[in-house]
C-alpha positions as CSV (number, residue, x, y, z in Angstrom):
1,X,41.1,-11.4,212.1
2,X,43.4,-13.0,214.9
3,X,44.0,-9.7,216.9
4,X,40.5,-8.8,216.3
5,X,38.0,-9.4,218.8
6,X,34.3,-9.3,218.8
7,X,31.6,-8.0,221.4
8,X,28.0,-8.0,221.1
9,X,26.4,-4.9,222.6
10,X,22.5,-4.7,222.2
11,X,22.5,-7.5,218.9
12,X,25.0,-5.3,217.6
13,X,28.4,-7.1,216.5
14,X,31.6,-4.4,217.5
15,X,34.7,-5.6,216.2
16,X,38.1,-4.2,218.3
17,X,41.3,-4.0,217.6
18,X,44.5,-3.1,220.1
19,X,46.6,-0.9,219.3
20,X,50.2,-0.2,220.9
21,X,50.2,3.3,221.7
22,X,46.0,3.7,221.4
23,X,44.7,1.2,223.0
24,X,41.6,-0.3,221.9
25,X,40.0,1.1,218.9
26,X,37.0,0.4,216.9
27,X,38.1,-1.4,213.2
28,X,35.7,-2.0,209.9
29,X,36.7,-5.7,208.8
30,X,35.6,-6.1,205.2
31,X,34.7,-9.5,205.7
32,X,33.0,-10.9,208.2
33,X,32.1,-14.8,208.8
34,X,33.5,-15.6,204.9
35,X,31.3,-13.0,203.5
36,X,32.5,-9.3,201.8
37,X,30.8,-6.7,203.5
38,X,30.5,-3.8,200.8
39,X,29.6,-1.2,202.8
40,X,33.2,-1.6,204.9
41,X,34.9,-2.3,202.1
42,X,33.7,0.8,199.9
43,X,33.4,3.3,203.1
44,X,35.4,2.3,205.9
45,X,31.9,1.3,207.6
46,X,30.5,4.8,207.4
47,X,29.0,6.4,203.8
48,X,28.9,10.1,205.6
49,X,33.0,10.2,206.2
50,X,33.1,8.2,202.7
51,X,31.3,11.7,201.1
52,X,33.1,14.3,203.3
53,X,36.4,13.0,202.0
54,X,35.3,12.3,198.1
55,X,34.1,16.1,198.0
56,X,37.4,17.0,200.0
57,X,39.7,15.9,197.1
58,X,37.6,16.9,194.9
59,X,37.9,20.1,196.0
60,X,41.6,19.8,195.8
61,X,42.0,18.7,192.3
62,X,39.8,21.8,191.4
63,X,42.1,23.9,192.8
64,X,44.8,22.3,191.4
65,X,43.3,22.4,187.9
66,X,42.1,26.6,188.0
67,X,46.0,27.3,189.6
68,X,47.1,25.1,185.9
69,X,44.7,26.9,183.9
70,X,45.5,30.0,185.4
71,X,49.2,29.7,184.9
72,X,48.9,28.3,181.6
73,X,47.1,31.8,180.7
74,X,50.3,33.9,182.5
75,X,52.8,32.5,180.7
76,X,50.6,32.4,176.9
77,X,50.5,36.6,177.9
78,X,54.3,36.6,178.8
79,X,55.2,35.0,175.5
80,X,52.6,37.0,173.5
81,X,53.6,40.4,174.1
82,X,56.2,42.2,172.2
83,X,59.4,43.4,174.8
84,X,59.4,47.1,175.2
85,X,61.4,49.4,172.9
86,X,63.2,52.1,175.1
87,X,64.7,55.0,172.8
C-alpha cells in the first residue's frame, strides 16, 4: 500500500489510489493493518456487484451450453437421415 493513501471521512477509513490518466479513484485493499479483509478480498468491497456479475456469467455459460446442446442435436439429425434418392 505505498501509493495508497488513506482519509477518514465521518469514522469511515477511504482508501485512494492515483491513477495516471483517472486521477484519483477509490481502491478495495484486501488487507488492511496486517489483517485479511474477506469481504474485499471475495467482492471487491461490494457483495451487490459481486452477485450482478456471478449471475452475468452464469448467464453466459447457459447460453453457451443450450447453443452446444443445440448443435449437438443438428448435426445427430444431419448424420441420421438417409441422402435423398433422385430417379
Amino acid at each position: 500500500m505505498d501509493n495508497i493513501k488513506e482519509i477518514n471521512l465521518e469514522g469511515e477509513r477511504i482508501f485512494l489510489k492515483k491513477n495516471d490518466y483517472l486521477g484519483w479513484g477509490v481502491v478495495h485493499p484486501y488487507r488492511i493493518d496486517g489483517k485479511i479483509n474477506w469481504k474485499n478480498l471475495l467482492a471487491g468491497g461490494n457483495y451487490l456487484r459481486l452477485t450482478i456479475v456471478i449471475f452475468i456469467v452464469l448467464v453466459c455459460i447457459g447460453f453457451f451450453y443450450e447453443h452446444a446442446k443445440t448443435l449437438e442435436i443438428a448435426n445427430e439429425c444431419l448424420n441420421n437421415t438417409k441422402p435423398l434418392l433422385l430417379r
